[in-house]
C-alpha atoms as an extended CHARMM CRD file, in Angstrom:
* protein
*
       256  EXT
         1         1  UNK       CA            -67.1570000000      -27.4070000000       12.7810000000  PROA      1               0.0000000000
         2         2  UNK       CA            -67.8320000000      -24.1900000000       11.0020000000  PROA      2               0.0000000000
         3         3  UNK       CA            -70.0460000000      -21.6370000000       12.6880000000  PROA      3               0.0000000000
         4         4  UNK       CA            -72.3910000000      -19.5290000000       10.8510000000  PROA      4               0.0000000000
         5         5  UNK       CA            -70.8700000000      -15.8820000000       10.0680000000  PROA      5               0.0000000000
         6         6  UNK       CA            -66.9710000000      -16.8250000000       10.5900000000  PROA      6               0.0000000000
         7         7  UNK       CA            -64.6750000000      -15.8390000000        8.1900000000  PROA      7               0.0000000000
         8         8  UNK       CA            -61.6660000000      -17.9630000000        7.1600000000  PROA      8               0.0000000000
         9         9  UNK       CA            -58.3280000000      -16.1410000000        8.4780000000  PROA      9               0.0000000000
        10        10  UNK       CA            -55.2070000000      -16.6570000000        6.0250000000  PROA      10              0.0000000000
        11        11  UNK       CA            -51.6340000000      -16.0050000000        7.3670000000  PROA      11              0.0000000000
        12        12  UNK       CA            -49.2740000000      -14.1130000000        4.6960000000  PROA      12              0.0000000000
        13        13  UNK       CA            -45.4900000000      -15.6520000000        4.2890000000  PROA      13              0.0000000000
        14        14  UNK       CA            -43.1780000000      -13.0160000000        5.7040000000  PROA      14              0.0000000000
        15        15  UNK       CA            -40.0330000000      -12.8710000000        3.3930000000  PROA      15              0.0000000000
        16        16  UNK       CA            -36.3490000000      -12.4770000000        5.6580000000  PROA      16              0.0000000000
        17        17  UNK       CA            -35.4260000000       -8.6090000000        4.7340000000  PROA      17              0.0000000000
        18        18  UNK       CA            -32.0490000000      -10.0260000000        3.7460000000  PROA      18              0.0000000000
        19        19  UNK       CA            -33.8280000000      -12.6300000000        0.8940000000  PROA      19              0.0000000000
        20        20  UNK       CA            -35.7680000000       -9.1450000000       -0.4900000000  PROA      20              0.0000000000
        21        21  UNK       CA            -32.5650000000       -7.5560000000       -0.6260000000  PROA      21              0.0000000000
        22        22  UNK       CA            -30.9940000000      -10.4170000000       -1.9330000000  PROA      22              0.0000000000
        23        23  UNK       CA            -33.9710000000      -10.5940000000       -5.0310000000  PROA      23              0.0000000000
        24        24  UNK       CA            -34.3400000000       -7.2860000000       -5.8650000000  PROA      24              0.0000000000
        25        25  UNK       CA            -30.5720000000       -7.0330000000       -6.2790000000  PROA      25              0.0000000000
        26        26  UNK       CA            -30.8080000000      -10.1730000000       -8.5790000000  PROA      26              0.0000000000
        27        27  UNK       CA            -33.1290000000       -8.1380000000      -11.0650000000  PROA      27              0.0000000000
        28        28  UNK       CA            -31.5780000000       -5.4320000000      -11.7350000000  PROA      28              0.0000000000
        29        29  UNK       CA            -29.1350000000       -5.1490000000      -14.3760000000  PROA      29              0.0000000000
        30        30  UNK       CA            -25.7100000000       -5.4110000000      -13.2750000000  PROA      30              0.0000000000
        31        31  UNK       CA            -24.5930000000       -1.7940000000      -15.2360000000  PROA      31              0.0000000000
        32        32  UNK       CA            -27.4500000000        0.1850000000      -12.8270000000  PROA      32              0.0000000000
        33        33  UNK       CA            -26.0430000000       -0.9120000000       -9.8940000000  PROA      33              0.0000000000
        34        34  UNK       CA            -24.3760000000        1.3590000000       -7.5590000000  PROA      34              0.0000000000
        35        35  UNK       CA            -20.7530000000        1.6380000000       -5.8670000000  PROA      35              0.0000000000
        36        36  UNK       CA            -20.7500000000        4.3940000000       -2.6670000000  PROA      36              0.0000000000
        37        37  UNK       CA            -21.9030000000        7.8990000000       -3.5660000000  PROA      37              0.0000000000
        38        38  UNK       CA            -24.5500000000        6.9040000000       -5.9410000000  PROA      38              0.0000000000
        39        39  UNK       CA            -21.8770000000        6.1520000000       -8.5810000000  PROA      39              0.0000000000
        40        40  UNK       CA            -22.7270000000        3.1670000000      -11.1520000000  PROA      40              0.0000000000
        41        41  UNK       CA            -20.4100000000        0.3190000000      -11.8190000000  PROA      41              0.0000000000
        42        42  UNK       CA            -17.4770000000        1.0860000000      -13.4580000000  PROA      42              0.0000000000
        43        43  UNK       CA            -16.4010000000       -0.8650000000      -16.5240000000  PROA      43              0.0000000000
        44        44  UNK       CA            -12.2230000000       -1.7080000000      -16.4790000000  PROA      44              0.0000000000
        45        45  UNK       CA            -11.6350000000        1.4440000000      -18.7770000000  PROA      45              0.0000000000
        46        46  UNK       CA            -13.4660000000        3.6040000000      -17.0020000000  PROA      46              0.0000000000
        47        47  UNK       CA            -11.4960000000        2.3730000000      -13.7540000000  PROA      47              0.0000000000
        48        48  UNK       CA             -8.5360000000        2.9310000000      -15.8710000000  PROA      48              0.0000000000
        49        49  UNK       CA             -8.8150000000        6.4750000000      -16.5660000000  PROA      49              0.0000000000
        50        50  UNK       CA            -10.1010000000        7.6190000000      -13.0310000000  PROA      50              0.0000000000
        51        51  UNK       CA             -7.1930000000        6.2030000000      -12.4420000000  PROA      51              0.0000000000
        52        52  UNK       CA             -5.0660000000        8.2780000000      -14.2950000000  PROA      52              0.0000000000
        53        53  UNK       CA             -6.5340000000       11.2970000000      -13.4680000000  PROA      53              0.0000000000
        54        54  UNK       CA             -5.8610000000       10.4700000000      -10.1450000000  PROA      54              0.0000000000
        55        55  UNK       CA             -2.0830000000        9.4020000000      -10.2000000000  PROA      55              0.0000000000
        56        56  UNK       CA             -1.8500000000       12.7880000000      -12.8950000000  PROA      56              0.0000000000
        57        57  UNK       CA             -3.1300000000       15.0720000000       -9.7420000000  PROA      57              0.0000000000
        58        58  UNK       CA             -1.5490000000       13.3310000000       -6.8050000000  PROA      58              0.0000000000
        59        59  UNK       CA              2.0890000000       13.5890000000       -9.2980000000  PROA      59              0.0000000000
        60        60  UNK       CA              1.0500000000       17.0250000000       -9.5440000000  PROA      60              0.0000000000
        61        61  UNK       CA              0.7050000000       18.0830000000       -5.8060000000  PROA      61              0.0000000000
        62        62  UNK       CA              3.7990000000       16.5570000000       -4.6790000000  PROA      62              0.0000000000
        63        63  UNK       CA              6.1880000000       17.3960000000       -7.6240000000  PROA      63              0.0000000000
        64        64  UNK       CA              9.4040000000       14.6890000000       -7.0420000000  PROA      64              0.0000000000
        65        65  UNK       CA              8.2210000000       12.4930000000       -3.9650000000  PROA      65              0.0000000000
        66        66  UNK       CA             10.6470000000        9.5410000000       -3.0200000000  PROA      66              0.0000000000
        67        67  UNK       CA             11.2150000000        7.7640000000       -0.6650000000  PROA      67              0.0000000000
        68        68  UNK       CA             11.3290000000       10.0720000000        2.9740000000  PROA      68              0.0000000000
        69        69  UNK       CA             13.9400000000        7.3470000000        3.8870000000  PROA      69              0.0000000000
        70        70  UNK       CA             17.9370000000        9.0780000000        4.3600000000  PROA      70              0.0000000000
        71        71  UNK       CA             20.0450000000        7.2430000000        2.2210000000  PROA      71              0.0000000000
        72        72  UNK       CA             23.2060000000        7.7350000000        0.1950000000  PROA      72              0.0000000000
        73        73  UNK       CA             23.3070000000        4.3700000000       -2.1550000000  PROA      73              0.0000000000
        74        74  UNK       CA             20.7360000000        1.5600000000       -2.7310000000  PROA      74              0.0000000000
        75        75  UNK       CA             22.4790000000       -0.4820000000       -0.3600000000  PROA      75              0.0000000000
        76        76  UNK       CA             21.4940000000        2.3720000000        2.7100000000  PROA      76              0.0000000000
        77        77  UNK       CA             18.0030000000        2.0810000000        1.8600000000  PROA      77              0.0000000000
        78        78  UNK       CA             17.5700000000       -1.3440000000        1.7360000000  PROA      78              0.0000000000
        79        79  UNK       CA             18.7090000000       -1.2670000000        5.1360000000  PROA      79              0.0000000000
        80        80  UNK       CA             16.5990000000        1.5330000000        6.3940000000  PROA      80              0.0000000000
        81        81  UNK       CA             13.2930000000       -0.1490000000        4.4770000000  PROA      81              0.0000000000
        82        82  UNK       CA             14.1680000000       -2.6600000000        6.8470000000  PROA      82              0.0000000000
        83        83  UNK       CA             14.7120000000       -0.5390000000        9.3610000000  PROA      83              0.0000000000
        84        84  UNK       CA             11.0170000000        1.3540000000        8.7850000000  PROA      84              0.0000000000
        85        85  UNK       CA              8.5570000000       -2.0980000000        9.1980000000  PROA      85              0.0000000000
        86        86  UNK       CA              6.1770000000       -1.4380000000       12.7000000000  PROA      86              0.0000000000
        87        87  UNK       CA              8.3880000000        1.9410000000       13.0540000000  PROA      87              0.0000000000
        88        88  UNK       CA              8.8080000000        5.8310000000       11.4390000000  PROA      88              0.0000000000
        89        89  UNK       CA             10.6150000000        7.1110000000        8.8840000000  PROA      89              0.0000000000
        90        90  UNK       CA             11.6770000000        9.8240000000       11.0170000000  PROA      90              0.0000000000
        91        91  UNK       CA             13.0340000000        7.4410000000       14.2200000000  PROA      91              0.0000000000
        92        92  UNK       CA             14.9020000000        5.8180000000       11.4980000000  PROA      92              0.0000000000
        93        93  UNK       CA             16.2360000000        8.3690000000       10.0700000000  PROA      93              0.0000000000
        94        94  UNK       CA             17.4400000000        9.2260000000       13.7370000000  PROA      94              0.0000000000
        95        95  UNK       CA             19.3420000000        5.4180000000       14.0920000000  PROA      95              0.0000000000
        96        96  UNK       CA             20.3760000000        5.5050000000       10.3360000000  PROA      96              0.0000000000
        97        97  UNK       CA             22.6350000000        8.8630000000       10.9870000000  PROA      97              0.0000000000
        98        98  UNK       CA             24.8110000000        7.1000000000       13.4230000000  PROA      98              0.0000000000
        99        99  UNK       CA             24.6420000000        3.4400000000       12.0080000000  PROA      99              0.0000000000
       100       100  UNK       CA             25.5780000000        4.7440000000        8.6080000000  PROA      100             0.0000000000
       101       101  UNK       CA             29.1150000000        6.3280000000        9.9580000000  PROA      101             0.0000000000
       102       102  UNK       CA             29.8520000000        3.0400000000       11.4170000000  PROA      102             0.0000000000
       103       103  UNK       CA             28.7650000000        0.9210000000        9.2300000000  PROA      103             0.0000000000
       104       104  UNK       CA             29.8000000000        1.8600000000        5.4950000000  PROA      104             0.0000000000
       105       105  UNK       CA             28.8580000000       -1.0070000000        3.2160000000  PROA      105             0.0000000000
       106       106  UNK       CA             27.3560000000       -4.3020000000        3.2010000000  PROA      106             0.0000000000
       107       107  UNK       CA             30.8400000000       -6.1480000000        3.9720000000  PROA      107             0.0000000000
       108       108  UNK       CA             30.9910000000       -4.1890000000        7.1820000000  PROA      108             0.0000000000
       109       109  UNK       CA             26.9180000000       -5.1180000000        7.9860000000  PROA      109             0.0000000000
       110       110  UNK       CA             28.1880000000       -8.6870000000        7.0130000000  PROA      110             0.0000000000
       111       111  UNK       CA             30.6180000000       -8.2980000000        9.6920000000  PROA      111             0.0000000000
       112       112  UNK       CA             28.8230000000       -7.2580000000       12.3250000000  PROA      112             0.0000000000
       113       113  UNK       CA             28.6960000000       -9.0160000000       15.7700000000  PROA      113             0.0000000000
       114       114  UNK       CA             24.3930000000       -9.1860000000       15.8030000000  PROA      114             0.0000000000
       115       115  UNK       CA             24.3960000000       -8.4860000000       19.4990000000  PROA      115             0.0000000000
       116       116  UNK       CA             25.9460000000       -5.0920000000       18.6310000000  PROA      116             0.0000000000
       117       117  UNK       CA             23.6020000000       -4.3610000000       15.8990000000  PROA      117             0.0000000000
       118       118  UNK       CA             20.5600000000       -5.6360000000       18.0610000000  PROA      118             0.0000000000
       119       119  UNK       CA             21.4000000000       -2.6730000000       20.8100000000  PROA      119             0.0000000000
       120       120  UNK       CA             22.1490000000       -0.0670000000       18.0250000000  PROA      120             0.0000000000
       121       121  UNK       CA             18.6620000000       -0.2540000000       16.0400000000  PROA      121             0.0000000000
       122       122  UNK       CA             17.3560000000       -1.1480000000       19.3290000000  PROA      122             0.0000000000
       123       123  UNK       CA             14.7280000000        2.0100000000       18.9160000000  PROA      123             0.0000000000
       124       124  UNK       CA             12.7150000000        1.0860000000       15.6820000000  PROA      124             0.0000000000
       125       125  UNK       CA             11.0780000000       -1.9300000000       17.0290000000  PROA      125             0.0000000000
       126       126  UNK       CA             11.7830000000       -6.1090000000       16.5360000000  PROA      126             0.0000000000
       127       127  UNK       CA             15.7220000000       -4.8950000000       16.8300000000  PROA      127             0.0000000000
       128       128  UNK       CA             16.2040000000       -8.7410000000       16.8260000000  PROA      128             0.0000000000
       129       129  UNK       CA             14.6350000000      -10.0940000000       13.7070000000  PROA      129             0.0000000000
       130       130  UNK       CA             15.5220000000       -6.7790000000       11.6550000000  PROA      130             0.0000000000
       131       131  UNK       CA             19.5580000000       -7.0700000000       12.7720000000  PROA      131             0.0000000000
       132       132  UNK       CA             19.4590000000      -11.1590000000       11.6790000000  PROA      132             0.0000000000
       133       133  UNK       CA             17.7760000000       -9.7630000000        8.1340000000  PROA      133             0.0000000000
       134       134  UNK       CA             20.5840000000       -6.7330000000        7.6030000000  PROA      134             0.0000000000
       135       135  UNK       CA             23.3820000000       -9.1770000000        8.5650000000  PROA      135             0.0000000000
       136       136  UNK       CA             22.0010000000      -12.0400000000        6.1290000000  PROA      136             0.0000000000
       137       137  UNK       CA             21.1690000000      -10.0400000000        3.4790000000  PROA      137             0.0000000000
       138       138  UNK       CA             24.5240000000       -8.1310000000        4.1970000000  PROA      138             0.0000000000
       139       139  UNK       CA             26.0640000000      -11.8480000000        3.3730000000  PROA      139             0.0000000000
       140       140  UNK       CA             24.4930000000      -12.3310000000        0.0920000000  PROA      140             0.0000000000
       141       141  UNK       CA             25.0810000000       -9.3060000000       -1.5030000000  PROA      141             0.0000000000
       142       142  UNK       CA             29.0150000000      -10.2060000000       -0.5020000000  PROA      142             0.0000000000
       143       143  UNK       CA             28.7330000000      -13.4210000000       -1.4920000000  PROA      143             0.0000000000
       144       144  UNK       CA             26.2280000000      -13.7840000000       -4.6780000000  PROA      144             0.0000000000
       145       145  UNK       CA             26.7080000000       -9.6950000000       -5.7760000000  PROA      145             0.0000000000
       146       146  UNK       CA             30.1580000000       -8.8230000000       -5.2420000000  PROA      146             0.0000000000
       147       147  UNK       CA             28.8400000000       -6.2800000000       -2.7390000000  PROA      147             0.0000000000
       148       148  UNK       CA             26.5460000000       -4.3390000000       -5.2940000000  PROA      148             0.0000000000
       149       149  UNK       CA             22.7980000000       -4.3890000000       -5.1500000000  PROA      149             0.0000000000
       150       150  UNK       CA             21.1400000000       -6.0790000000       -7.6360000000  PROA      150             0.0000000000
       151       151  UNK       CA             18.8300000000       -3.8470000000       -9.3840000000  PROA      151             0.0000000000
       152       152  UNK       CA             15.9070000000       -5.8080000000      -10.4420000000  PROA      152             0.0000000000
       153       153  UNK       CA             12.8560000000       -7.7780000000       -8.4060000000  PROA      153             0.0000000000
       154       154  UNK       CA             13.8910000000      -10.9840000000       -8.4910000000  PROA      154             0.0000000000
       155       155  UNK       CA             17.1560000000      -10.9500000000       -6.8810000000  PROA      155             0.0000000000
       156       156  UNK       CA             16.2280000000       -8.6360000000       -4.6390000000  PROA      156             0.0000000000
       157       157  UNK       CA             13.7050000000      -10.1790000000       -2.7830000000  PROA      157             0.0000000000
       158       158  UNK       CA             15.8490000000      -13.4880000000       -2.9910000000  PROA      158             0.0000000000
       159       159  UNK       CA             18.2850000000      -11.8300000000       -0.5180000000  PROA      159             0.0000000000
       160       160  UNK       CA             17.2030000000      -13.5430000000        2.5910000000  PROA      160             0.0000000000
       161       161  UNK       CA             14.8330000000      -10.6550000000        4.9440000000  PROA      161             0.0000000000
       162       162  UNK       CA             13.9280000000       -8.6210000000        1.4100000000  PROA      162             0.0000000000
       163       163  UNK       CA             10.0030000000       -9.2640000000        0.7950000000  PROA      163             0.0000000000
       164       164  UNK       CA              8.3960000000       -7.4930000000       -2.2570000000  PROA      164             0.0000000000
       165       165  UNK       CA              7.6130000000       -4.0960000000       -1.0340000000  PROA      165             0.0000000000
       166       166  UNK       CA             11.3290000000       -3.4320000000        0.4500000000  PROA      166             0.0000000000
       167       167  UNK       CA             12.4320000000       -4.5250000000       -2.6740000000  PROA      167             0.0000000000
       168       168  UNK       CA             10.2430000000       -2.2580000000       -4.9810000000  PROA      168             0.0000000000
       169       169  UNK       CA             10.8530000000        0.4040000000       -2.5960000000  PROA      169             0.0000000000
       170       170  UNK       CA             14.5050000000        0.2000000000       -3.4800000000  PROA      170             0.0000000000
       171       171  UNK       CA             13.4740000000       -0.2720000000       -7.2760000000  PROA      171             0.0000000000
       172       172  UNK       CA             11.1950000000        3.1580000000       -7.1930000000  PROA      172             0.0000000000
       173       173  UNK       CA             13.3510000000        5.1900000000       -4.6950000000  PROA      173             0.0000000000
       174       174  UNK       CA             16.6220000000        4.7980000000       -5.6640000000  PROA      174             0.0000000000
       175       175  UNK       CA             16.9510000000        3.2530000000       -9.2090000000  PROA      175             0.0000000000
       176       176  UNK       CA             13.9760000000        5.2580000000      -10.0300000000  PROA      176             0.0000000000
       177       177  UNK       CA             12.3260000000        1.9710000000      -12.0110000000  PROA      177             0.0000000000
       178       178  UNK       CA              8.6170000000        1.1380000000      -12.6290000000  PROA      178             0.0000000000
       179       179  UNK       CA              7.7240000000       -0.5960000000       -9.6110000000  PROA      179             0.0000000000
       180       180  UNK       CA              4.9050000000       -0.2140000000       -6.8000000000  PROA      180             0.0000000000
       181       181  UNK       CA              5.5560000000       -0.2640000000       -3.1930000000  PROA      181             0.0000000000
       182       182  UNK       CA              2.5460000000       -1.3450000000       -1.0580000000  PROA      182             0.0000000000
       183       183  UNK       CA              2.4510000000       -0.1920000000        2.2900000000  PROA      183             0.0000000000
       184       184  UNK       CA             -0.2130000000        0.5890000000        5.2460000000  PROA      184             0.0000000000
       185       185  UNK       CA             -0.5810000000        4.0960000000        3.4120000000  PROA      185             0.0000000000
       186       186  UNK       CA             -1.1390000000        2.5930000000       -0.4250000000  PROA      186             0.0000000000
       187       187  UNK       CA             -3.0620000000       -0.0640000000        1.3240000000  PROA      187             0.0000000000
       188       188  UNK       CA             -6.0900000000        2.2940000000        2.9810000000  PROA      188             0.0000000000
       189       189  UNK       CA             -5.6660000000        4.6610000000        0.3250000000  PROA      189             0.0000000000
       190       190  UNK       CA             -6.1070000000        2.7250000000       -2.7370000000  PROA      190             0.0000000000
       191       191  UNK       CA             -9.0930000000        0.7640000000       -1.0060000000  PROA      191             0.0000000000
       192       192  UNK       CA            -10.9900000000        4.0130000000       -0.3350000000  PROA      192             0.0000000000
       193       193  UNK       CA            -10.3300000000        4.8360000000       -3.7870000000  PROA      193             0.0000000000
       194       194  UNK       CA            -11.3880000000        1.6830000000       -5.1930000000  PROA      194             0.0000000000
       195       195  UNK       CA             -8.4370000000        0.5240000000       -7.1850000000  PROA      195             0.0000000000
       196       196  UNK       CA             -8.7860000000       -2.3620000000       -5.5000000000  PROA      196             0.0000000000
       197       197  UNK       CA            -11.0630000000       -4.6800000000       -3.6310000000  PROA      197             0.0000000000
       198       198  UNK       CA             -8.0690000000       -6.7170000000       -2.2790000000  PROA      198             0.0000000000
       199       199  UNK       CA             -6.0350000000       -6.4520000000        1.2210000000  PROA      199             0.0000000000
       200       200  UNK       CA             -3.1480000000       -8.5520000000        0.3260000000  PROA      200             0.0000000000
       201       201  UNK       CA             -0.2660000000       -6.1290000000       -0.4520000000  PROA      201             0.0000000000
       202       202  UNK       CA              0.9250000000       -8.5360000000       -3.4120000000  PROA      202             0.0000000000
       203       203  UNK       CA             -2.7450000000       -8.3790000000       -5.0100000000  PROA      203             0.0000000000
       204       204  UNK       CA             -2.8740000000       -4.8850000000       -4.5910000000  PROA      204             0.0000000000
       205       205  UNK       CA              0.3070000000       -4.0700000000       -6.5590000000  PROA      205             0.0000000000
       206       206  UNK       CA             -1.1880000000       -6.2510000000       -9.1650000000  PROA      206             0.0000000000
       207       207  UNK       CA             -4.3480000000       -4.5670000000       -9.5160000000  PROA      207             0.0000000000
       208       208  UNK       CA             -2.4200000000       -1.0760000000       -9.3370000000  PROA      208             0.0000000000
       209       209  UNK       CA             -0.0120000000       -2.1830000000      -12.0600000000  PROA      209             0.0000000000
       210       210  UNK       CA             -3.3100000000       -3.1450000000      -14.0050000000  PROA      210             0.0000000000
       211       211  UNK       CA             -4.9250000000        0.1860000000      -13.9040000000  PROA      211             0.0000000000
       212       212  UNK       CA             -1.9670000000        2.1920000000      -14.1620000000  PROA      212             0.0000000000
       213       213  UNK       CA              0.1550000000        2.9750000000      -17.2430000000  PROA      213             0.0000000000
       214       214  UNK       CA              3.7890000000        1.8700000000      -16.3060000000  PROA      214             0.0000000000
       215       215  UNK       CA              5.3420000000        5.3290000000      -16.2810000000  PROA      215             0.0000000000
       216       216  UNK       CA              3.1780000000        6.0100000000      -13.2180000000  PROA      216             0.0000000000
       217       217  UNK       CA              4.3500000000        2.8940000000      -11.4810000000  PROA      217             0.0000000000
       218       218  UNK       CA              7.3870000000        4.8270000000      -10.0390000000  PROA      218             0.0000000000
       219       219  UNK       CA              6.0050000000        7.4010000000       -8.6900000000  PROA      219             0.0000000000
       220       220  UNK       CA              2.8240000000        6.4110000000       -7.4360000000  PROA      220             0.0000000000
       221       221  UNK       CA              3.7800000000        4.3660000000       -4.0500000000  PROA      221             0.0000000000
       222       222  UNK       CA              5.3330000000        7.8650000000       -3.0630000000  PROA      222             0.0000000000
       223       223  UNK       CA              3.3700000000       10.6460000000       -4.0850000000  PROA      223             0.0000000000
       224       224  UNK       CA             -0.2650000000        8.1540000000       -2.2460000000  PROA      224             0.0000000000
       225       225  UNK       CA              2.0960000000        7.7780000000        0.9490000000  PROA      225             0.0000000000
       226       226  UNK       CA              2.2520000000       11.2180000000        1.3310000000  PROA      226             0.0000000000
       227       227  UNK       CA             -1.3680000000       11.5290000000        0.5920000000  PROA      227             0.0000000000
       228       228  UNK       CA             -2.2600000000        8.8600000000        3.3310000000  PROA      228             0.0000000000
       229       229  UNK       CA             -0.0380000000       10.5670000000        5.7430000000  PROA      229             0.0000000000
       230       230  UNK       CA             -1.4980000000       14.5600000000        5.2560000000  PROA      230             0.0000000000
       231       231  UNK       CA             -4.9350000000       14.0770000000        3.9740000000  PROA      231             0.0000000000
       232       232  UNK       CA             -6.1190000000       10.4210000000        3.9690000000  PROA      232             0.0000000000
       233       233  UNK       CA             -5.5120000000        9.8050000000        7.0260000000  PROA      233             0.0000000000
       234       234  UNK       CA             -6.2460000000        6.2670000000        8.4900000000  PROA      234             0.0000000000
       235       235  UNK       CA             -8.7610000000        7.7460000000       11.3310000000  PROA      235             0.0000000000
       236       236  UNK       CA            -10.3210000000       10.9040000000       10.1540000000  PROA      236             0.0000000000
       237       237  UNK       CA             -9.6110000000       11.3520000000        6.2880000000  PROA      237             0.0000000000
       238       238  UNK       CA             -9.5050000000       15.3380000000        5.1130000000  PROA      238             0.0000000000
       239       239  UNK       CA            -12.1420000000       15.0440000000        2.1960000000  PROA      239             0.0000000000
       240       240  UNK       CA            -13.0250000000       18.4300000000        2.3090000000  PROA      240             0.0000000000
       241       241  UNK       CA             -8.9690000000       19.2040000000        1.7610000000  PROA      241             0.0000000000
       242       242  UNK       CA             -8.5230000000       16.1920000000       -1.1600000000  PROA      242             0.0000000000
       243       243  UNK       CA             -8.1130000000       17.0780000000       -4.1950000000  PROA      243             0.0000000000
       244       244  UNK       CA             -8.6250000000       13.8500000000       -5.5480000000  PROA      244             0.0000000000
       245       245  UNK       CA            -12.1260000000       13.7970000000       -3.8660000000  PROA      245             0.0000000000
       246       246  UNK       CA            -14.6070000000       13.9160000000       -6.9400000000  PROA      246             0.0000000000
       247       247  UNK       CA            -12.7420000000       10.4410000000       -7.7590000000  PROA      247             0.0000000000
       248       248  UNK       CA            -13.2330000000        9.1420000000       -4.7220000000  PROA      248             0.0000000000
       249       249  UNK       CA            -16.2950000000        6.5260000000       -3.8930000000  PROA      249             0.0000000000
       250       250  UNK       CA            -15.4680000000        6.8790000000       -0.0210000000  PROA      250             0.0000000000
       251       251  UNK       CA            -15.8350000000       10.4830000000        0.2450000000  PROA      251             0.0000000000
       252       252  UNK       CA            -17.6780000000       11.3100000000        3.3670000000  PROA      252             0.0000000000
       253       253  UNK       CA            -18.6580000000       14.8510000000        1.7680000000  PROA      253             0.0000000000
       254       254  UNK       CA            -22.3750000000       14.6200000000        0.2120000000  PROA      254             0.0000000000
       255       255  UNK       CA            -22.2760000000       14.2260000000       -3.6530000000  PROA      255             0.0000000000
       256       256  UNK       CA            -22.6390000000       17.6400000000       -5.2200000000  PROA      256             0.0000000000
């Protein structure tokens, strides 16, 4: 029954926040969007030449970077890329000094009694697993290579224990050919950069060898580790020390 004077009360449809969001995304137009720092979407040639520019002043600050591996022959740093998963370049540098006087070419590694090898590389970590790998892949270099190592991608990672970035290490450090090694370092560093939106290393070195031109391949891997390691650092990046920074969508310095 309605009483004389009452007014009639209407309830208004609250919309989630995320469904607003979600809309008023939806209209704009994808070119005005924004990626970090108030920067608008990049089209694939403008990704391109940031990343150039970037490669051209990372190459520039660390003039001949390789591999921080000790090695004499391809064959040594196979090994100590082996060596250097879960552990530093610097403890194996420590094991390789010794190993390498004992051990002077892949017949000798093919040789070895694993329990041996197990106790000598003992100190960089999974000693088991990474002796079984040296031995095999020791074996078929012997046996399929006449005791060289091959010098392209795909018989290198079909020695048994060689995976993709060992094997393009070896490519880029020692033979010095267009190939990118993906490690922890390239990983973080080329995410914050936004080369790339993926975390598996294999799609990553795609999308890098995308965006790059291939004379930068070789190089690249080396001169971002050392980047990663000084000024991008996994915890508390350096931005106000990166040179690179202006490229950078991750840049925790305010846009000038």
């Amino acid at each position: 029954m309605k009483t004389a004077g009452m007014r009639k009360v209407t309830t208004k449809k609250t919309v989630p926040a995320a469904k607003r969001r979600k809309a008023t995304a939806a209209r704009k137009p994808a070119a005005s969007r924004r990626t970090g720092r108030g920067r608008r979407k990049e089209s694939p040639e403008e990704l391109k030449r940031r990343a150039r520019r970037i490669a051209a002043l990372l190459r520039k600050k660390y003039p001949g970077a390789g591999s921080a591996l000790r090695a004499e022959n391809p064959f040594q740093l196979l090994v100590a890329t082996v060596l250097s998963a879960q552990c530093t370049d610097k403890r194996v540098n420590m094991v390789t000094e010794s190993l390498f006087k004992k051990y002077r070419s892949p017949e000798d590694f093919a040789r070895a009694r694993r329990s041996v090898l197990e106790r000598e590389i003992r100190p960089t970590g999974f000693f088991r697993a990474k002796a079984k790998s040296i031995v095999e892949l020791s074996q078929d270099i012997v046996q399929r290579f006449g005791g060289a190592v091959p010098d392209n991608l795909d018989d290198l990672v079909s020695l048994r224990g060689v995976g993709r970035k060992t094997a393009n290490v070896v490519l880029a450090g020692f033979f010095r050919k267009p190939a990118i090694a993906v490690d922890t370092h390239v990983k973080r560093v080329s995410a914050r950069l936004g080369l790339t939106r993926h975390t598996d290393p294999v799609k990553i070195e795609y999308d890098l060898m995308d965006i790059l031109p291939k004379r930068e391949w070789q190089p690249f891997s080396f001169v971002v580790i050392l980047h990663g390691r000084e000024v991008c650092k996994a915890r508390k990046p350096r931005c106000e020390a990166c040179i690179i920074e202006k490229y950078c969508p991750s840049s925790l310095l305010a846009k000038r």
